[in-house]
N, CA, C and O atoms as CSV, one atom per row, in Angstrom:
chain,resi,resn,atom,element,x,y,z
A,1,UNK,N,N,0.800,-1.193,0.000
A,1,UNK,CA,C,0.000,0.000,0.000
A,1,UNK,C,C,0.850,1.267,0.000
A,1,UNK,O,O,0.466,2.426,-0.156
A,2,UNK,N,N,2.223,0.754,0.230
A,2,UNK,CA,C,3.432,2.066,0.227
A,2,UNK,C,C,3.570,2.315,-0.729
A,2,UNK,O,O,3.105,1.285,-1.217
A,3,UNK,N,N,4.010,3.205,-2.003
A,3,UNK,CA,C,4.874,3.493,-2.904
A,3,UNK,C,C,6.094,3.522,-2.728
A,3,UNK,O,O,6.677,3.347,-1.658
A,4,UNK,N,N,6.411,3.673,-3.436
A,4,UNK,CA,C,8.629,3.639,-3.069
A,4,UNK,C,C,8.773,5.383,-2.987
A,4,UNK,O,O,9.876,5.880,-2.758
A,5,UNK,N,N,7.906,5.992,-3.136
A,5,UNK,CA,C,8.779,7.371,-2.547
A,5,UNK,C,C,7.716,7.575,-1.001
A,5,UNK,O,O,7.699,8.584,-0.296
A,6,UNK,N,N,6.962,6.399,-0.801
A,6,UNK,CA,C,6.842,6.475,0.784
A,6,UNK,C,C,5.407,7.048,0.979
A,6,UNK,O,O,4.865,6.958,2.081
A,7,UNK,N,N,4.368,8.033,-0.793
A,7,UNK,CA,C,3.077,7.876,-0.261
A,7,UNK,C,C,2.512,6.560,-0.463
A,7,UNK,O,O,3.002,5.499,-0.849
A,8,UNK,N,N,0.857,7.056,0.054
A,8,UNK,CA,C,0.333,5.965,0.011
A,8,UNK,C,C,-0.085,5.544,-1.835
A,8,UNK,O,O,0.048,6.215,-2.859
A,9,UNK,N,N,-0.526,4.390,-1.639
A,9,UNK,CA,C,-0.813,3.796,-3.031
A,9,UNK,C,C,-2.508,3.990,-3.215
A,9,UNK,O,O,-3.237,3.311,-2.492
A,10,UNK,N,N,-3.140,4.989,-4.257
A,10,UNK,CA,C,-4.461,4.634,-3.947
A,10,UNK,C,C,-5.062,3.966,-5.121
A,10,UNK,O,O,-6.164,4.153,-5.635
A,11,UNK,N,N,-3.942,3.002,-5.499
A,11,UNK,CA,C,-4.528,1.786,-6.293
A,11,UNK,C,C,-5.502,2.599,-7.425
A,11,UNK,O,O,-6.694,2.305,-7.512
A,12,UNK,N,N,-4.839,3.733,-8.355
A,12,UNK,CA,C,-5.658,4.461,-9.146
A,12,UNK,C,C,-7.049,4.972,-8.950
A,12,UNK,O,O,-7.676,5.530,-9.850
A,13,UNK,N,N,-7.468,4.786,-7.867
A,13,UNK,CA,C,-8.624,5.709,-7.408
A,13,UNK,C,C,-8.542,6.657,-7.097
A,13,UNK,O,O,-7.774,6.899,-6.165
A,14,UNK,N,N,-9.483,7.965,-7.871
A,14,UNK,CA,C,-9.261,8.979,-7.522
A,14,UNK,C,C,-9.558,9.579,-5.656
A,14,UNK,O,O,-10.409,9.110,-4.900
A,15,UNK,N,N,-8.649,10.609,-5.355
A,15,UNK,CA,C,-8.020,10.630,-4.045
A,15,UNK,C,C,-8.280,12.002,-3.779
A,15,UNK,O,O,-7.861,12.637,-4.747
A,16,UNK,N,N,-8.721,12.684,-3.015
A,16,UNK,CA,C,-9.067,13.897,-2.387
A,16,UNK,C,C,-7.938,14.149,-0.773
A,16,UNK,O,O,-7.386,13.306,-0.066
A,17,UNK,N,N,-7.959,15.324,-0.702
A,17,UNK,CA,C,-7.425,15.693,0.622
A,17,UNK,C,C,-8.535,16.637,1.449
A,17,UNK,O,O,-8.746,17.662,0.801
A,18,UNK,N,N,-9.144,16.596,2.432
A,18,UNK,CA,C,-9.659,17.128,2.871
A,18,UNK,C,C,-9.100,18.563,3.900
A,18,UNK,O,O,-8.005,18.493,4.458
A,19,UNK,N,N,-9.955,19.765,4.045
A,19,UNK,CA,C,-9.386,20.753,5.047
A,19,UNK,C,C,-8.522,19.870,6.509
A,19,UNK,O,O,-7.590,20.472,7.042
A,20,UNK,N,N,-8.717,19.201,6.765
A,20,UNK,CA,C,-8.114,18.788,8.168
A,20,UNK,C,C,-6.415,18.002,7.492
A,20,UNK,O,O,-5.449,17.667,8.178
A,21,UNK,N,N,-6.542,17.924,6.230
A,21,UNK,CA,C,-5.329,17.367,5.926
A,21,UNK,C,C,-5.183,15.796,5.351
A,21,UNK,O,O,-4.290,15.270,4.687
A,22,UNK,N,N,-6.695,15.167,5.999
A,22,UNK,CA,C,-6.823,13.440,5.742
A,22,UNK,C,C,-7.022,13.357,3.911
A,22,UNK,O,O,-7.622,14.036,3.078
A,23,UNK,N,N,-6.334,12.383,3.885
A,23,UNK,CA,C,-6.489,12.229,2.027
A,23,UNK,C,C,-7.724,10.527,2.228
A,23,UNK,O,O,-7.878,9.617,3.042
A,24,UNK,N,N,-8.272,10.942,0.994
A,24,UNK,CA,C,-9.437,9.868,1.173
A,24,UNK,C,C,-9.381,9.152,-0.523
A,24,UNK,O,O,-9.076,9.854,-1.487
A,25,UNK,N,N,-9.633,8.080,-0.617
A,25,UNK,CA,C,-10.303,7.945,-2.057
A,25,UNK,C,C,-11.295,7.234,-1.851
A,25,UNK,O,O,-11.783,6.486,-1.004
A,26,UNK,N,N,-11.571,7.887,-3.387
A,26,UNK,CA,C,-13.271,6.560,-3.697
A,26,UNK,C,C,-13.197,5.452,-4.562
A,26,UNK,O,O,-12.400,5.136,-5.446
A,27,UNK,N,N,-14.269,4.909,-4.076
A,27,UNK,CA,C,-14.215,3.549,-4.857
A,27,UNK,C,C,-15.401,3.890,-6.085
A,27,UNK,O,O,-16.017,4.951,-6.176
A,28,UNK,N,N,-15.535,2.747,-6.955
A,28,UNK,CA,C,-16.116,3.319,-8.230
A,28,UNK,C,C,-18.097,2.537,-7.377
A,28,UNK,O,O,-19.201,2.968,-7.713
A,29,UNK,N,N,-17.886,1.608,-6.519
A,29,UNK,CA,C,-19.077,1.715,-5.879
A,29,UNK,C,C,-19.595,2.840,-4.533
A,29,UNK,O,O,-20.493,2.895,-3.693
A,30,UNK,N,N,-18.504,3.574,-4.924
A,30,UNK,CA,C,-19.242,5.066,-3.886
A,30,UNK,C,C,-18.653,4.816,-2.360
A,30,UNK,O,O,-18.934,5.641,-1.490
A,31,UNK,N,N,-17.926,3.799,-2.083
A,31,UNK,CA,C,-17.643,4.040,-0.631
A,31,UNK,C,C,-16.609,4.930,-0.734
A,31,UNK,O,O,-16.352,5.645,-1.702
A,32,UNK,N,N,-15.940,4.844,0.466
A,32,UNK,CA,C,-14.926,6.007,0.828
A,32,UNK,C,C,-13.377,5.383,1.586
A,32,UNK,O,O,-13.810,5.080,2.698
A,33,UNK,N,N,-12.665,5.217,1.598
A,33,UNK,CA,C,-11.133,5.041,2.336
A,33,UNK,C,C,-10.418,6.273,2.846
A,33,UNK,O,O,-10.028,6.993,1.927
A,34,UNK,N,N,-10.180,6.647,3.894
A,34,UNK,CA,C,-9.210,7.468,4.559
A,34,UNK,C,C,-7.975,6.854,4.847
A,34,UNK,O,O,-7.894,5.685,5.223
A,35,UNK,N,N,-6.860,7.720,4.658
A,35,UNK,CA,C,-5.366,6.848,4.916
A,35,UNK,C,C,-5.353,7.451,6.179
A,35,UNK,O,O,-6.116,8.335,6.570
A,36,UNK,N,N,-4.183,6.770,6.964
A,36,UNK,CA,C,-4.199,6.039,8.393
A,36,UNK,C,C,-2.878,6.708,8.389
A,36,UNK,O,O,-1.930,5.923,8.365
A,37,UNK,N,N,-2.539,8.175,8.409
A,37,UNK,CA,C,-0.787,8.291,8.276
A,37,UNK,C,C,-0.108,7.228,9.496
A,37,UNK,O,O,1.004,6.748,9.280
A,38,UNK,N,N,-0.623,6.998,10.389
A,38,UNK,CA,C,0.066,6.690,11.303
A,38,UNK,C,C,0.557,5.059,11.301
A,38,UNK,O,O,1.676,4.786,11.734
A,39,UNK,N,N,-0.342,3.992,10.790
A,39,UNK,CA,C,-0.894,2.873,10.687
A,39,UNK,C,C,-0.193,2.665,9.375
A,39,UNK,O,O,0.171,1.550,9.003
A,40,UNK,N,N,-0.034,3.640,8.764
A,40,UNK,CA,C,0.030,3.274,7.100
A,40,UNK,C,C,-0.812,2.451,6.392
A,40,UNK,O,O,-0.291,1.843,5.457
A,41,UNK,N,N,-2.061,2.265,6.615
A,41,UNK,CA,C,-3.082,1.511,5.868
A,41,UNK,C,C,-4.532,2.506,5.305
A,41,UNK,O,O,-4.716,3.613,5.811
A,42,UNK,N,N,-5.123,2.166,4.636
A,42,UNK,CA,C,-6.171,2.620,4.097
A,42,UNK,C,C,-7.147,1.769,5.060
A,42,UNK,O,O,-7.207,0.550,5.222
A,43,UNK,N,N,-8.073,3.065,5.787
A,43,UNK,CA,C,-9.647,2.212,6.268
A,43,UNK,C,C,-10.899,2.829,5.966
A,43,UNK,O,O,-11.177,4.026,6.041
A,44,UNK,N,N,-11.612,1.888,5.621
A,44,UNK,CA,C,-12.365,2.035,5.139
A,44,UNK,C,C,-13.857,2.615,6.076
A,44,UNK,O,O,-14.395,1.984,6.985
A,45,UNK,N,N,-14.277,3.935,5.553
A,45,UNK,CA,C,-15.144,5.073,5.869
A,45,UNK,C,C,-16.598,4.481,6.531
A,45,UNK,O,O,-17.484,5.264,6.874
């Protein structure tokens, strides 16, 4: 889920950053993923 320069991977889904800073993407069935800076994982919304 890392890339090699260390972001996250959002597996070509388009990816938003929100005002608080959290980057999210969507899935093409409408859910949502927030990355986990801390965890380094994507969870799901």
């Amino acid at each position: 889920m890392i890339l090699s320069d260390g972001s996250p991977d959002a597996e070509g889904l388009p990816t938003t950053t929100d005002d608080d800073g959290v980057l999210w993407r969507q899935h093409p069935d409408g859910n949502h993923d927030w990355w986990d800076a801390e965890l380094r994982v994507w969870v799901r919304w």
